[in-house]
C-alpha positions as CSV (number, residue, x, y, z in Angstrom):
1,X,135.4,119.4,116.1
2,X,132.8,116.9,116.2
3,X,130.9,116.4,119.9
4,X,131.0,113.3,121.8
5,X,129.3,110.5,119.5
6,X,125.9,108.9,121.0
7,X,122.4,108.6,119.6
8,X,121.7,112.5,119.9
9,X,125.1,113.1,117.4
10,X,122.7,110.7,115.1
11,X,119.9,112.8,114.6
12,X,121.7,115.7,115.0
13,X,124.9,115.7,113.0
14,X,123.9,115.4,109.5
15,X,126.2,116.4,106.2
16,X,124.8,117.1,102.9
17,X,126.2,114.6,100.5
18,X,124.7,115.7,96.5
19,X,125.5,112.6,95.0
20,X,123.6,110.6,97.5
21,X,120.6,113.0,97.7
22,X,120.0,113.2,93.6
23,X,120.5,109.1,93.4
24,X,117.5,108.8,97.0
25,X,115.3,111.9,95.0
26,X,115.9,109.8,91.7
27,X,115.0,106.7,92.3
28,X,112.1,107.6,94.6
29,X,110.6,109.3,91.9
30,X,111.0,106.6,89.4
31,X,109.4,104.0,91.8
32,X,106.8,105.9,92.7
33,X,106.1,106.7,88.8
34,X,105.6,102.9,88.5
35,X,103.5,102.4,91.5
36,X,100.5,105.3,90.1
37,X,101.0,103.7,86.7
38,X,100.7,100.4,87.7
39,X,97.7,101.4,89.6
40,X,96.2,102.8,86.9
41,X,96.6,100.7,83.9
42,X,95.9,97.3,86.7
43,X,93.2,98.9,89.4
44,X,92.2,95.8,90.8
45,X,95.8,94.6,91.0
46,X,98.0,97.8,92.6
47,X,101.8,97.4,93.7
48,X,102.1,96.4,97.0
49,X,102.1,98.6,99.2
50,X,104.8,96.8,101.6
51,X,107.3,96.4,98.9
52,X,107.3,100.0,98.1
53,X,108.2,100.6,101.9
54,X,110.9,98.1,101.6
55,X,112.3,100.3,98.5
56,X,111.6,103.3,100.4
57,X,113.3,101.5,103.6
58,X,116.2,100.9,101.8
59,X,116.8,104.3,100.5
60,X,116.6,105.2,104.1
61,X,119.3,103.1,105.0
62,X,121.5,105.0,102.7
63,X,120.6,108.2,103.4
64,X,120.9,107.7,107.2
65,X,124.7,105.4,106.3
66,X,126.0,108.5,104.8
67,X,124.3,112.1,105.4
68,X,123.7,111.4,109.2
69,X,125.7,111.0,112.4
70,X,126.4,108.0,111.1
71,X,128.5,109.2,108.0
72,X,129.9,112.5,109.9
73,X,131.5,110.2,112.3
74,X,132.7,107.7,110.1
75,X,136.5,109.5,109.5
76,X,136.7,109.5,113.3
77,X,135.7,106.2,114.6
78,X,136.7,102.8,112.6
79,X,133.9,100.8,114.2
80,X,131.1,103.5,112.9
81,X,132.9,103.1,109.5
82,X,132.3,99.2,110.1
83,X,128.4,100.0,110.6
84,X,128.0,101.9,107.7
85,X,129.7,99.4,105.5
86,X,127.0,97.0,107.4
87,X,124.5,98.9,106.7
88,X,125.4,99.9,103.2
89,X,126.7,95.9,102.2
90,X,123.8,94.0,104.0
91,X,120.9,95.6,105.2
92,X,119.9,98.3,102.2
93,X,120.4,95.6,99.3
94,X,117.9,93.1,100.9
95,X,115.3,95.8,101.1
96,X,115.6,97.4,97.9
97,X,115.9,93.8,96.1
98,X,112.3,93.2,98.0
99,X,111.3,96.0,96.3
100,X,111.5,94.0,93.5
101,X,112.3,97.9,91.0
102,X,112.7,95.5,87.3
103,X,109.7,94.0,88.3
104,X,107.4,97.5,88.7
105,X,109.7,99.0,85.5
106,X,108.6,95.8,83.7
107,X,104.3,95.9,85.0
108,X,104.5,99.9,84.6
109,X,106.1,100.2,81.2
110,X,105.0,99.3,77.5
111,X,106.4,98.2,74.7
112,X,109.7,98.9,73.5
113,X,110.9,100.2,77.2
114,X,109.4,96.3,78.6
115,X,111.0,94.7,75.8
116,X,114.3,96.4,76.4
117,X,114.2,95.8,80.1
118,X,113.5,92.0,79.4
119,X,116.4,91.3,77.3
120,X,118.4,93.7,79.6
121,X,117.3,91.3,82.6
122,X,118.2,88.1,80.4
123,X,121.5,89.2,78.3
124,X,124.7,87.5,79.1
125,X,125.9,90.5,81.0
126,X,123.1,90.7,83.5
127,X,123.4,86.9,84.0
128,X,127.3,86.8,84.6
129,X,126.7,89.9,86.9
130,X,123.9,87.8,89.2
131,X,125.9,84.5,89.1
132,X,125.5,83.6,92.6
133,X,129.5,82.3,92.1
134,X,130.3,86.0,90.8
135,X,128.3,87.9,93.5
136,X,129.8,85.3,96.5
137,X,133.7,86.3,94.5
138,X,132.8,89.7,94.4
139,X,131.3,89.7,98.2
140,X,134.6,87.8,99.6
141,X,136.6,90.2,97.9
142,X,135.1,93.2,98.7
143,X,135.1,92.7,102.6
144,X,138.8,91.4,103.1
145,X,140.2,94.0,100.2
146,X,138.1,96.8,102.2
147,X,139.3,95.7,105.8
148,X,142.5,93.9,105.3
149,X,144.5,95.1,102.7
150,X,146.3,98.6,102.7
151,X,143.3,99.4,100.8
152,X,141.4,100.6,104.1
153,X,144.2,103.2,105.1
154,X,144.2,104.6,101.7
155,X,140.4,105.2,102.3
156,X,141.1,107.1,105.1
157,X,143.5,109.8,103.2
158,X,141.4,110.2,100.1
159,X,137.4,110.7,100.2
160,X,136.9,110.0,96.7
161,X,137.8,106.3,96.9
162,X,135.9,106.4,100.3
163,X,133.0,107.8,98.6
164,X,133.6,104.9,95.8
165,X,133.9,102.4,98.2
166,X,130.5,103.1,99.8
167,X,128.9,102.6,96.0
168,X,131.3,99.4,95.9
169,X,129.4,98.0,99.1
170,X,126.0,99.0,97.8
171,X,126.3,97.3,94.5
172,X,128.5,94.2,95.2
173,X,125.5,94.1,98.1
174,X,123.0,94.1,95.6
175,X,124.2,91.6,93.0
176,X,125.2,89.1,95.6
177,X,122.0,89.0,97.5
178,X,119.6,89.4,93.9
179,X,119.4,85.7,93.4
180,X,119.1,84.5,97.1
181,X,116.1,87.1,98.4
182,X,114.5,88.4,95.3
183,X,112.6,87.2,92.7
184,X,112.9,89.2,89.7
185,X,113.1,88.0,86.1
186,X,116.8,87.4,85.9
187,X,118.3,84.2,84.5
188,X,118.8,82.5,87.9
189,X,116.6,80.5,90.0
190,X,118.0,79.0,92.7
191,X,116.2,76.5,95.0
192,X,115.8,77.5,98.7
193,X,118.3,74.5,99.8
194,X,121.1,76.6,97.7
195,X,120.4,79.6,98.9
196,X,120.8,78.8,102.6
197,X,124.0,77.1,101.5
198,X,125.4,79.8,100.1
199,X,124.6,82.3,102.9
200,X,125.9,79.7,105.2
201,X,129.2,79.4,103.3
202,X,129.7,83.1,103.1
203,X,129.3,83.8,106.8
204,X,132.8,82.8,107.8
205,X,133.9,85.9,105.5
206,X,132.8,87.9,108.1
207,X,133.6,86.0,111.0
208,X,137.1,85.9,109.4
209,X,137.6,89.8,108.6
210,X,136.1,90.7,112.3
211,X,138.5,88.2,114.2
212,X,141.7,89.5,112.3
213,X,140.7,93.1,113.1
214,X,139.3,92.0,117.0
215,X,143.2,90.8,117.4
216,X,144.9,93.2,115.3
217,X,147.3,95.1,117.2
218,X,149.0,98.7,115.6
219,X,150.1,97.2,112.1
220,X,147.1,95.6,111.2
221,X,145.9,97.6,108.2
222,X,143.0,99.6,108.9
223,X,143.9,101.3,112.4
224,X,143.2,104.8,112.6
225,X,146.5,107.1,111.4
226,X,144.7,110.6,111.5
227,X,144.2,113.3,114.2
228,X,141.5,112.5,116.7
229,X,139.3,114.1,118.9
230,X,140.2,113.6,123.1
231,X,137.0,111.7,123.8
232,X,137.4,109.4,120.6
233,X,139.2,105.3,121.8
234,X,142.5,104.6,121.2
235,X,143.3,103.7,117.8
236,X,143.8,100.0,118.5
237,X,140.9,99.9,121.3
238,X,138.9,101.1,118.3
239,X,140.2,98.6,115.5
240,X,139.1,95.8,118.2
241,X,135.5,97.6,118.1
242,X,135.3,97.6,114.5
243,X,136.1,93.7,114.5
244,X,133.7,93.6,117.1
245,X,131.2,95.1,114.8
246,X,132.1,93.1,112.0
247,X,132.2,90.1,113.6
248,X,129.3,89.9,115.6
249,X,127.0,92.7,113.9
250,X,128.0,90.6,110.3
251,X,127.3,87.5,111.4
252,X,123.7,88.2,113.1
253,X,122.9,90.2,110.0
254,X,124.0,86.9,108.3
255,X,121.8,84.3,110.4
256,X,118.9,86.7,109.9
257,X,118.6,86.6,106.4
258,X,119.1,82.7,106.6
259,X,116.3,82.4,109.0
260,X,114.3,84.8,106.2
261,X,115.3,81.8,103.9
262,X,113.7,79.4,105.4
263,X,110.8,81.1,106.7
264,X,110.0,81.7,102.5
265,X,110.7,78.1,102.1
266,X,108.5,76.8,105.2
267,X,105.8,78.8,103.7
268,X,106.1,77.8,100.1
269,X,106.2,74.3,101.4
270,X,103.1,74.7,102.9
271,X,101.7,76.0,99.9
272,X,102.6,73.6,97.6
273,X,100.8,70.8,100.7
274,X,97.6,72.6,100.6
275,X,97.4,73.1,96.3
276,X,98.1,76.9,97.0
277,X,101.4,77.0,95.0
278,X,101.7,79.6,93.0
279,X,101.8,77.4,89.5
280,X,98.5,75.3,91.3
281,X,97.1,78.5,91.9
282,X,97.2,79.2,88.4
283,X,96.4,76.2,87.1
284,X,92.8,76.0,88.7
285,X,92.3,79.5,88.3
286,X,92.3,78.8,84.6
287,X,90.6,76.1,84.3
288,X,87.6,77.4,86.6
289,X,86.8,80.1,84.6
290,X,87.1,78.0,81.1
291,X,84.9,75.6,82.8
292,X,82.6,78.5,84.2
293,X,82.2,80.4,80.9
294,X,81.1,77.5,78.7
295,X,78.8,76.8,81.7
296,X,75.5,76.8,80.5
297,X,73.0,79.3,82.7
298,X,69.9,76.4,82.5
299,X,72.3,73.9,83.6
300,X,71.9,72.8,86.8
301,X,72.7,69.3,88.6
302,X,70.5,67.4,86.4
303,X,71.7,68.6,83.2
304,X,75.4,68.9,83.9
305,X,75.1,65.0,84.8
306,X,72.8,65.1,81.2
307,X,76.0,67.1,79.0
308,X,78.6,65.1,81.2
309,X,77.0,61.3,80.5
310,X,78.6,61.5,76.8
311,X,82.0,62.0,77.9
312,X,82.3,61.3,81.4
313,X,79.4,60.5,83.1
314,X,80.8,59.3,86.8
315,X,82.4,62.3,87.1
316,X,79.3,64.3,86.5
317,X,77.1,61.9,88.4
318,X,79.0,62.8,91.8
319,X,79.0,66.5,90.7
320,X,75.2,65.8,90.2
321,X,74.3,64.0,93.3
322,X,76.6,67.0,95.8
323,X,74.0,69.1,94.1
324,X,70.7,67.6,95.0
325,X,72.2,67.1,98.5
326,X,72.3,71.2,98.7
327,X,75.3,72.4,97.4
328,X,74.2,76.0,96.0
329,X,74.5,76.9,91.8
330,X,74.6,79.8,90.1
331,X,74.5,81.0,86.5
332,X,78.2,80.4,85.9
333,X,77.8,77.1,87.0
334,X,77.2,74.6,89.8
335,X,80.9,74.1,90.3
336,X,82.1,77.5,90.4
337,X,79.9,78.6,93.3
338,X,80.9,75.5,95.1
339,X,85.0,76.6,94.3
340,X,84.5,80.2,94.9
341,X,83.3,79.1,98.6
342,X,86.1,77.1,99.3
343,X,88.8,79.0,97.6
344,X,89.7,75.9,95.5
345,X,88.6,73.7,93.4
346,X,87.6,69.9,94.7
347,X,89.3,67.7,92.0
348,X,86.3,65.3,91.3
349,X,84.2,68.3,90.7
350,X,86.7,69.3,88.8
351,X,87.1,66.6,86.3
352,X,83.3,66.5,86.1
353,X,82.7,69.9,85.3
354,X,86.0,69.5,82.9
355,X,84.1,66.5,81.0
356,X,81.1,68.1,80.9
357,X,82.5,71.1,79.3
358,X,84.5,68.3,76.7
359,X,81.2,66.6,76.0
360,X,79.2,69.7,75.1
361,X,82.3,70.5,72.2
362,X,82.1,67.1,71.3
363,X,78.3,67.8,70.6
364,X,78.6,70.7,68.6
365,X,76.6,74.4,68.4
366,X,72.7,73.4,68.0
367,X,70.7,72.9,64.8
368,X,73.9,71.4,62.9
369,X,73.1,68.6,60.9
370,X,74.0,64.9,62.3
């Protein structure tokens, strides 16, 4: 009784699907729990607000896969079942994953809920279940046992194993692409070379499944058996449109997330270039303010290259003269004023500072006996 399928039967034709609604309302709520936490226990350092509308984005998906048009239609027509298992296997797993959800549970909890989410993250079952070699099994699997096998006419008679198949997708979706987009605390880290390698080698999968459906005539598995509305294809003209989808729609999906690859590697590349990798970043960051804090406030170019001459005085002599030629101090320090400007820190100050700060331990606190 459905009406003619178009973008209007999108918006329009919704069905109510409790399982999916309480598991959207759920983890909404949970998320947005750790975002005000984390925002209040870390004010200067919120959750991001564009990883919360990837989570949010990839509820969305899920919602619109199965409670709108998209879901009413998908008993009717086999290629809008092949773009909700898109949409459900490839496009709502990458935006929750950049979500990064263990990641806010770990920031917004305390101790023992952090420490059970840690060792959660890192037991054996967690890191069998993010293999990359389990997720790409599990992914292969998945799509040809879905599509191929008698498996997808059985999902057409019985809407429990369609409903499980659609949590199948979502999961299987999840684990496989964990490891290759995200970058929460599990066991794995692969380097960006693997990743595109692996997404490279699991595209034919789809290419695969959509070719045997786009030439599938009436025996293939997976043609549509049931009633069907006057306006809906033929059953076979509509297998060919679900390989179509699967195919095509798969496969640009696919190069997508590749070029997402390397657009993370390019720009951790470039980070790493300029001293702005993240371990670098972290590096400087604590040495400035170890340097900064045992900075003297009387110091100034003169007497750094003073403290510095007993344990590294050419260092402290260059920091010295870039000081008389202008360079702006402050109390923390001539360096850090210098650092702060330039949102790094110059290695030759660096050391300097670094050997000044050495050379004032060596001397010990004042009015001790020599």
């Amino acid at each position: 009784m459905l009406p003619p399928f178009g973008w209007s039967a999108v918006v329009t034709q919704w069905q109510f699907a409790p399982v999916v609604t309480v598991f959207a309302v759920v983890f909404a709520g949970l998320y947005g729990w750790g975002v005000v936490r984390v925002a209040r226990r870390h004010p200067a350092r919120p959750w991001p607000l564009w990883r919360t509308g990837m989570f949010a984005g990839g509820l969305a998906v899920i919602v619109i896969a199965t409670q709108s048009g998209v879901g009413a239609y998908d008993d009717v027509l086999f290629w809008d079942h092949m773009v909700q298992h898109l949409m459900l296997l490839m496009v709502a797993p990458p935006l929750l994953i950049t979500g990064q959800p263990m990641t806010l549970l770990m920031h917004a909890s305390r101790n023992p809920l952090h420490r059970w989410t840690k060792r959660a993250l890192r037991s054996r079952v967690a890191s069998f279940l993010t293999w990359p070699v389990f997720g790409a099994v599990a992914y292969t699997g998945a799509v040809v046992a879905a599509h191929l096998t008698n498996l997808a006419n059985l999902v057409e008679t019985d809407q429990t194993l369609h409903n499980a198949e659609h949590a199948a997708f979502l999961i299987i979706g999840y684990l496989f692409f964990l490891p290759i987009l995200g970058r929460e605390p599990i066991r794995w880290r692969l380097s960006y070379p693997m990743r595109f390698i692996i997404l490279v080698l699991i595209m034919p999968v789809d290419t695969f499944t959509g070719l045997v459906l786009g030439y599938g005539g009436a025996g293939t598995a997976g043609v549509p058996t049931g009633p069907r509305p006057a306006w809906a294809p033929a059953p076979v003209a509509d297998l060919h449109a679900g390989g179509a989808v699967m195919w095509i729609g798969g496969d640009a999906i696919m190069f997508g997330l590749m070029m997402l690859i390397y657009l993370m590697w390019s720009l951790d590349e470039r980070d790493i270039a300029s001293g702005r990798g993240w371990l670098e970043r972290v590096r400087k960051a604590s040495m400035a303010s170890l340097v900064a804090a045992h900075q003297p406030a009387a110091d100034g170019p003169a007497g750094l290259a003073a403290a510095a001459g007993a344990g590294g005085a050419t260092g402290a002599g260059e920091l010295a003269g870039a000081g008389v030629a202008g360079e702006r101090s402050e109390p923390g320090g001539v360096a850090s004023g210098r650092w702060a400007d330039r949102g790094g820190i110059d290695d030759d100050e660096h050391l300097a500072a670094y050997n000044a700060f050495l050379a004032r331990l060596n001397q010990g606190p004042p009015g001790r006996g020599k």
